[in-house]
C-alpha positions, -999 to +999 in steps of 0.1 A: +372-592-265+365-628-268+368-653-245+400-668-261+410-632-264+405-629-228+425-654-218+457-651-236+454-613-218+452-632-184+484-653-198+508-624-207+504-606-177+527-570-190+488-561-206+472-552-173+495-519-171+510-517-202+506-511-243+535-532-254+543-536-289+578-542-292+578-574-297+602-573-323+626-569-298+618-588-267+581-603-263+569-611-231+562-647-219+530-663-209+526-676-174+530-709-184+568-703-196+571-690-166+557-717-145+582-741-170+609-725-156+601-722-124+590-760-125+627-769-139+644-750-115+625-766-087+630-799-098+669-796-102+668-786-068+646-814-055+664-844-074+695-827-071+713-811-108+734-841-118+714-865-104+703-893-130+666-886-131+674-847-139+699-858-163+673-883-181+645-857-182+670-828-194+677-852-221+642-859-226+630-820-220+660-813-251+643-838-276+605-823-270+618-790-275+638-796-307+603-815-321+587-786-314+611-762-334+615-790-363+579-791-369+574-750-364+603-748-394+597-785-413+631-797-409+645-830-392+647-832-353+687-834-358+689-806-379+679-783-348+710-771-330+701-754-296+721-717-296+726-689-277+710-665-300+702-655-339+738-639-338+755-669-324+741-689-354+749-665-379+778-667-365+787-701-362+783-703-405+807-672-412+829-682-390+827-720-394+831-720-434+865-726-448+870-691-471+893-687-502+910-657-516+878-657-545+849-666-526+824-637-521+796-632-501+762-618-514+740-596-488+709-580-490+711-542-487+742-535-464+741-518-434+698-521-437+700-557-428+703-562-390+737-557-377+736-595-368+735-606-399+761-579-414+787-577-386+797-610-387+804-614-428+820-577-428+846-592-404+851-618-425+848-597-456+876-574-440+896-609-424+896-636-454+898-611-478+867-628-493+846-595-513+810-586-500+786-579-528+756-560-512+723-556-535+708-521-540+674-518-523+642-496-526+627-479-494+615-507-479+641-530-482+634-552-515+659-561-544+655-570-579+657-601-582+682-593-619+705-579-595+706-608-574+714-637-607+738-612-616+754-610-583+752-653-574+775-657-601+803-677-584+789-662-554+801-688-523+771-678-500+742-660-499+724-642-464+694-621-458+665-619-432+636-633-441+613-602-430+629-572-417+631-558-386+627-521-398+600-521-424+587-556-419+591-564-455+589-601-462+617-613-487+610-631-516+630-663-499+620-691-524+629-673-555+666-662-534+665-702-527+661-713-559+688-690-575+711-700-549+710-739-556+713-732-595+744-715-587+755-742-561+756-713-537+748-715-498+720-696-483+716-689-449+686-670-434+681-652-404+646-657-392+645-635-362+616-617-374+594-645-388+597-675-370+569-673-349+549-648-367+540-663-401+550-697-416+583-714-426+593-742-447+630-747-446+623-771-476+606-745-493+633-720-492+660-743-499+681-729-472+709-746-456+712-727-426+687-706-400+689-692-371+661-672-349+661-663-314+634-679-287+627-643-268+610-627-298+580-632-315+581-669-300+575-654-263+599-677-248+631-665-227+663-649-236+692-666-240+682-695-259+676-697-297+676-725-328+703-728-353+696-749-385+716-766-406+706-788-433+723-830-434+736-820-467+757-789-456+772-801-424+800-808-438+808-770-451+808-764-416+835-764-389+825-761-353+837-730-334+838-746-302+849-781-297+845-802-258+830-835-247+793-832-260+806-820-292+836-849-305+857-875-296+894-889-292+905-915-300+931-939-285+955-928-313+947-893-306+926-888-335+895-865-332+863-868-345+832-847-347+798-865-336+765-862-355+741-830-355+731-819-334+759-821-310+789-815-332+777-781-331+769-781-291+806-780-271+792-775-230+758-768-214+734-757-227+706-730-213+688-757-200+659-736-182+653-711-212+647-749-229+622-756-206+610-721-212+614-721-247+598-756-254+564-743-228+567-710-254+567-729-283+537-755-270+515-723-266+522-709-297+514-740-318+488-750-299+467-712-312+484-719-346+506-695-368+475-688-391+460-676-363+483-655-347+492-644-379+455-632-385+452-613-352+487-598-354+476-583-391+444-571-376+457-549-353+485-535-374+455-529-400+442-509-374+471-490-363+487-484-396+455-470-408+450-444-378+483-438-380+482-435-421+459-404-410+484-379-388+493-351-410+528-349-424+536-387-414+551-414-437+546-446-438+577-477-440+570-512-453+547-524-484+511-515-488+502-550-496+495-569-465+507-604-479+543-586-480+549-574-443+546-584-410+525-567-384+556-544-379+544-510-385+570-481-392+560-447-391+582-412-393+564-385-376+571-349-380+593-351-345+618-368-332+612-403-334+631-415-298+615-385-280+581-397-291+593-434-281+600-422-247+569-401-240+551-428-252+566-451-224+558-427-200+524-432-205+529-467-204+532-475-241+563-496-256+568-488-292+609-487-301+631-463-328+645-482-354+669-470-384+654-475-417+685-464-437+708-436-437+711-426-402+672-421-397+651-430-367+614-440-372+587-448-348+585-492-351+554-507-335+556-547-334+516-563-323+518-592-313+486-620-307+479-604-274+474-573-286+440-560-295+427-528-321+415-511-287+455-509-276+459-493-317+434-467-312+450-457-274+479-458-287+473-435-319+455-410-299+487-404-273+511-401-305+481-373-322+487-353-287+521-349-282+522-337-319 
């Protein structure tokens, strides 16, 4: 290891015991997210919660944190609405769009996309009557893109992950974006298992909304995530949950909605996974996306090639690095949970994932503080319980 890579072992402290490549589910934090919180907790408690001076820096600790997530996904400051979760902002667009009879909803490959971002236009599929048109998929998860003009006909809104949490397949985004605006179609994107881990340009993909959780591949803590929505689709929005921070009355008892962000933030936020989040966010901008994105590849390089090796195993996701994360999916001949959980027993997190039709495979998600060393240790447990 190098002395950078040194360090950033010293900072996520679950690598002095543990092989833990599940980031795809929850990552661990640094120290210094950790310290954040600490450092916010203490200082309620010192100045007092609602005293001004915590009040000021809360608002002041809000506005560095939703700079930090407008410039990770090139959008405007106000565009960033602070969220529970990706689910909670998938969910605040099905539920908060205003459905007709005709309207239909166009999803990418059913019941393979993460139940976050099926669930929620199912019910409303099955609520509003609206009619859910899913496109046909290959083993790893992509579409043709035919299918897809066909299906945006008329189509009120369109959803998919932009990569996958199965296969880590990267979807063709900008070419879904750019049928979607000739159509004068929606598109939302959930982000869960990018942001963080390679690049995004909201502009680029000509979304209007995204949302992507802060405990993932961005290290920071759970319960606090960022919703986007785009100045130029507020409007095809209805907030779910209404309060002080979120409208006003009027004397004449007239209500209206205040600007983003806050039309879409009725009560309190998770002000110490902010101060987590924004500390998570610092660190990973401060090593850069090209970078992490360089050392997460390298070591699921290394561990999809020793892996590639094991007799009778096959592989999930597309051969061509540009196309996938560094998730690397893997069915052995066994049961893929039972070699999840011996794995853990020897101190190894990997997770078992469905990649379509009811079967488990073995998922491994590297993150930057991974190395190829952890691969090969890893490999050679999985070649001796087979």
């Amino acid at each position: 290891m190098n002395e950078i890579d040194d360090q950033i072992k010293r900072d996520f402290i679950v690598s002095k015991k543990t092989i833990y490549m599940n980031n795809g589910a929850v990552a661990p934090t640094p120290l210094s997210t950790i310290k954040a919180v600490t450092d916010f907790m203490l200082k309620c408690a010192e100045t007092g919660p609602d005293a001004p001076q915590t009040s000021e820096y809360i608002v002041s600790l809000l506005d560095e944190l939703r700079t930090r997530v407008a410039y990770l996904i090139n959008c405007e400051q106000e565009e960033v609405v602070l969220v529970q979760s990706t689910t909670e902002g998938l969910n605040m667009v099905a539920n908060g769009i205003s459905w007709k009879s005709r309207d239909s909803i166009v999803i990418r490959g059913g019941r393979h996309e993460h139940y976050a971002n099926y669930l929620p236009w199912v019910s409303v599929s099955q609520r509003k009557g609206v009619e859910l048109r899913e496109l046909a998929i290959d083993e790893n998860g992509f579409f043709d893109i035919d299918e897809i003009e066909r299906l945006m006909k008329g189509a009120r809104i369109v959803t998919m992950s932009h990569a996958l949490y199965n296969t880590g397949a990267i979807m063709p985004l900008e070419e879904v974006g750019r049928i979607a605006k000739a159509n004068n179609s929606l598109f939302c994107v959930d982000a869960a298992q990018s942001a963080g881990t390679i690049p995004i340009d909201v502009k680029k993909l000509k979304c209007d909304f995204m949302a992507f959780p802060g405990f993932k591949w961005l290290c920071g803590p759970t319960g606090i995530g960022a919703f986007y929505c785009s100045k130029k689709a507020i409007e095809t929005l209805s907030p779910q949950s209404i309060g002080i921070e979120s409208a006003r009355l009027s004397e004449e008892n007239v209500m209206t909605y205040f600007d983003l962000p806050n039309r879409f933030q009725a009560g309190f936020r998770n002000f110490p996974g902010a101060a987590g989040l924004e500390a998570s966010l610092r660190y990973i901008l401060r090593i850069g996306l090209e970078t992490i994105r360089r050392k997460n590849m390298k070591v699921a390089g290394a561990l999809r090639d020793e892996v590639g090796k094991i007799s009778g195993v096959r592989m999930y996701g597309p051969d061509d690095e540009s196309k996938r994360t560094s998730i690397v999916t893997f069915m052995l001949p066994a049961d893929s949970s039972t070699i999840v959980k011996k794995l853990e027993q020897n101190n190894i997190i990997f997770a078992a994932r469905d990649v379509g039709n009811g079967k488990k495979a073995v998922r491994a998600s590297p993150h930057f503080f991974n190395i190829e060393e952890e691969a090969s240790t890893a490999v050679s447990y999985i070649k001796s319980l087979l």
